[in-house]
KOLMAR-756210 format. One line per 10 residues: number of its first residue (from 1); their letters; for each residue y, x, z of C-alpha. Coordinates in Angstrom, 2 decimals, m for minus. Layout:
<recs>
NUM	A	Y X Z  ...
</recs>
This chain:
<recs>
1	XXXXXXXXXX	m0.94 16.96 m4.80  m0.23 13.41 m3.72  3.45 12.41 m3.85  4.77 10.02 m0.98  7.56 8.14 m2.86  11.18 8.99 m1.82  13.53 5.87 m2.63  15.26 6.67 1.17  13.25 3.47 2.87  10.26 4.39 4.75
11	XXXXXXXXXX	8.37 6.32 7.48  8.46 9.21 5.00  8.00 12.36 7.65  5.44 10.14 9.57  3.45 9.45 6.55  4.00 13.17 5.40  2.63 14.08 8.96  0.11 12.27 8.79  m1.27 13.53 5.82  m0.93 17.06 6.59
21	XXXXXXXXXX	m3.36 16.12 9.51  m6.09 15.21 7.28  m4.67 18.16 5.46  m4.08 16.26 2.51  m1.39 18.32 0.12  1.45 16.03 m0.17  5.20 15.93 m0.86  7.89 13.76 m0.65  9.46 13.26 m4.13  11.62 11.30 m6.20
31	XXXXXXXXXX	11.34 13.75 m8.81  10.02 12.71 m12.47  7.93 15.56 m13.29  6.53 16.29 m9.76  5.52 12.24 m9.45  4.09 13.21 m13.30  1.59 15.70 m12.07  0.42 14.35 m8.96  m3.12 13.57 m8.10  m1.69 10.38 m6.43
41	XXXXXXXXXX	0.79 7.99 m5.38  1.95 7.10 m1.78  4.46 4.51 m1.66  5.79 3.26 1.93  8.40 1.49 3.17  10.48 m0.32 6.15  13.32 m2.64 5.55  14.22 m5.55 2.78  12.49 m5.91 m0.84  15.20 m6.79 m2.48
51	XXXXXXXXXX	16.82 m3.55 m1.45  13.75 m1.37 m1.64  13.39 m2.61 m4.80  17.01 m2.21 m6.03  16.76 1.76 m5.18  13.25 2.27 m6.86  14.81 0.64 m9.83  18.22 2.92 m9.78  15.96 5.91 m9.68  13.65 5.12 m12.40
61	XXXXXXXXXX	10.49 5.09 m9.93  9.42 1.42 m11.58  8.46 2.60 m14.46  6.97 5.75 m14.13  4.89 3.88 m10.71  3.70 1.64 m13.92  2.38 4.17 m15.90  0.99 6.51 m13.61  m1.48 3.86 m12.10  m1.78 2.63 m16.00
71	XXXXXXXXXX	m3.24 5.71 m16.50  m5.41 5.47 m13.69  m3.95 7.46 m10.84  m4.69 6.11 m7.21  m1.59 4.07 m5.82  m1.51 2.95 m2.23  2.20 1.08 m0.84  2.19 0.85 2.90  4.12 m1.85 4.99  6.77 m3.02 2.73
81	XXXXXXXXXX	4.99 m0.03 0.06  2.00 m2.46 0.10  4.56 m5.42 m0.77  6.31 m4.02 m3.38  2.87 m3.88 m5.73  3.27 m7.37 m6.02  5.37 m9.57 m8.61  7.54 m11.13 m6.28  9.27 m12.07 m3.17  10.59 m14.87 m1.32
91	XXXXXXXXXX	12.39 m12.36 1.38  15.73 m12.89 1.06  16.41 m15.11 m1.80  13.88 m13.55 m4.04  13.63 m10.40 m5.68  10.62 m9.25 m8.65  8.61 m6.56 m7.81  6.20 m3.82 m9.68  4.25 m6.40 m10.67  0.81 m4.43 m10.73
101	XXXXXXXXXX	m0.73 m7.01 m8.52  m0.73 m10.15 m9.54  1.11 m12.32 m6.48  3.86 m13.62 m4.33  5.07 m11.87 m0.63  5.85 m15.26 1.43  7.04 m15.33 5.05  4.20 m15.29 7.60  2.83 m18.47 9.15  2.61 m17.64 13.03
111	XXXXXXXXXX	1.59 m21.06 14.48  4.55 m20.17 16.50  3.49 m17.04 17.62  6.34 m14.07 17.85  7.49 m12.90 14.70  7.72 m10.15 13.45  3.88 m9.49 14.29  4.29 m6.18 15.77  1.07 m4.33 17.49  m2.22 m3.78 17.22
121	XXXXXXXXXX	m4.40 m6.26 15.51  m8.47 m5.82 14.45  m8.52 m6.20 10.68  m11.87 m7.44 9.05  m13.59 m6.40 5.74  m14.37 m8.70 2.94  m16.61 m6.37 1.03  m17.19 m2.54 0.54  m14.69 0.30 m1.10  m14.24 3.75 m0.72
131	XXXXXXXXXX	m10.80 2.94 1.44  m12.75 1.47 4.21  m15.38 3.76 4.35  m16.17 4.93 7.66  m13.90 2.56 9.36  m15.60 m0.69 11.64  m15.61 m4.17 11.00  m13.45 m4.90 12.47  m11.04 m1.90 13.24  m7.76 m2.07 14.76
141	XXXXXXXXXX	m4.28 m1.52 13.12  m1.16 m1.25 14.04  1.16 m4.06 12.52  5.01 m4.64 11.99  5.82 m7.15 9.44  7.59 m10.71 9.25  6.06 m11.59 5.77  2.95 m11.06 4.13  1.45 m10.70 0.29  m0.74 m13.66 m1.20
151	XXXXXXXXXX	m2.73 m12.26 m3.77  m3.00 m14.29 m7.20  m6.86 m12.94 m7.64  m8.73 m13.65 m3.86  m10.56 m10.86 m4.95  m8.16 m8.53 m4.61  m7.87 m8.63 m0.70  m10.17 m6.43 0.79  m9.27 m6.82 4.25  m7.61 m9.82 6.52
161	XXXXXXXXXX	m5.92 m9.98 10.34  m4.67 m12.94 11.80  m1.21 m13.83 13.29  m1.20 m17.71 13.84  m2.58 m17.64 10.35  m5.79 m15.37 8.56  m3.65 m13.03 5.93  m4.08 m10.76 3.60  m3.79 m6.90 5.30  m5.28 m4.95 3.25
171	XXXXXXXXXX	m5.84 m5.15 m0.85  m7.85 m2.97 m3.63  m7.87 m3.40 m7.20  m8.94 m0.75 m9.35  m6.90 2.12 m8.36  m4.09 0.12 m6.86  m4.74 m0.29 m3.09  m2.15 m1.43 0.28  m2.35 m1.81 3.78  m0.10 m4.04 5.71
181	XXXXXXXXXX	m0.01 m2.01 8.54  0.96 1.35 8.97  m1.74 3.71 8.64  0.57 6.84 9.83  0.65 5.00 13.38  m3.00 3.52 13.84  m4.44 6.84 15.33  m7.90 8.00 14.26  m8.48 4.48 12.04  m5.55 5.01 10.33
191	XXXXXXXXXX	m5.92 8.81 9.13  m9.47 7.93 8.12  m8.18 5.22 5.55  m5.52 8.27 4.34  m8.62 10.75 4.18  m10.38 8.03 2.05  m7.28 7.66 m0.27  m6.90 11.18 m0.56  m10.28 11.58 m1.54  m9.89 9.22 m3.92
201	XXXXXXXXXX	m6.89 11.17 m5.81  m9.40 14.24 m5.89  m12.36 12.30 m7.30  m13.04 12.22 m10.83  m14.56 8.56 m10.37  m11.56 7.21 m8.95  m9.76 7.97 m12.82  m9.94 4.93 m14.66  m9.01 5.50 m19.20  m5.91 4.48 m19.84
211	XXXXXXX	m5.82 0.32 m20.85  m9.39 m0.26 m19.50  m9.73 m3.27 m17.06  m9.27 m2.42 m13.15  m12.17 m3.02 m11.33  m12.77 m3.14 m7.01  m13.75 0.17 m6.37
</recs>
């Protein structure tokens, strides 16, 4: 079972839709025990970090998002889900995040193009994983987002789009992986990458022991 992440921010049905087309069992949870036992982690979001992460906090979901991909299990944040894994951000004031990237979420530098960036945009690969597999180089996403994450390790960003600026869209490290964009609402692209995750959270390989050091998978 893969649990989508219920804090109350988020395309929650669209992303529990959109599983159920790959037919993917999922759930939407905020319960303990069911996040416990799940296969994987989905965590999306819409809205403000600071107040995303002031309800994941009130509901305990920090930690237990900590030791679950700790222990190995596949993570993937989506939008502002995909923020979130990071340490910080500057939205708002500031606010700390997970922390299980290493990284800052700045505003996005548009050259003066609109913001937020909201459409379709191609995103391109910087290497191979089991997330991408399947999909072109590049392949099309479909974007809505004002700020973006700036990964500590360069490594860590597996794909980039460009709005003014070349940013990071998508990012895999170890069993921690996020998209930008919103997978739910990039058509056939967009349920492949789910079908990948979800494969993932069934694959023995994707387990990683508990303590040993991430690597791009």
């Amino acid at each position: 079972m893969i649990a989508i992440l219920d804090y109350g921010m988020g395309n929650l049905r669209s992303v529990e839709k959109a599983l159920a087309r790959i037919d993917a069992d999922a759930e939407r949870t905020a319960d303990y025990a069911r996040i416990q036992a799940a296969d994987g982690l989905v965590l999306p979001g819409v809205g403000a970090f600071p107040e995303a992460m002031e309800r994941i906090r009130r509901l305990g979901l920090d930690e237990i998002v900590r030791e679950r991909a700790a222990a190995g299990t596949p993570v993937i944040g989506i939008c502002l889900g995909m923020q979130l894994l990071f340490e910080r951000s500057e939205e708002l004031g500031g606010a700390e995040g997970l922390g299980l990237l290493g990284g800052a979420v700045r505003p996005l530098r548009s050259g003066g193009l609109k913001v937020p960036h909201m459409g379709w945009s191609p995103v391109g690969w910087r290497g191979p994983s089991v997330l991408c597999d399947g999909l072109v180089d590049p392949e099309p996403f479909y974007f809505v987002h004002s700020l973006v994450p700036e990964p500590a390790d360069p490594d860590d960003v597996l794909g980039e789009a460009t709005h003014g600026e070349s940013f990071c869209a998508v990012v895999a490290h170890g069993n921690v992986y996020g998209a930008q964009f919103h997978p739910e609402k990039s058509s056939t692209a967009g349920l492949r990458l789910l079908e990948n995750f979800a494969g993932l959270c069934l694959s023995a390989d994707a387990e990683n022991a508990v303590g040993s050091a991430p690597e791009r998978q």
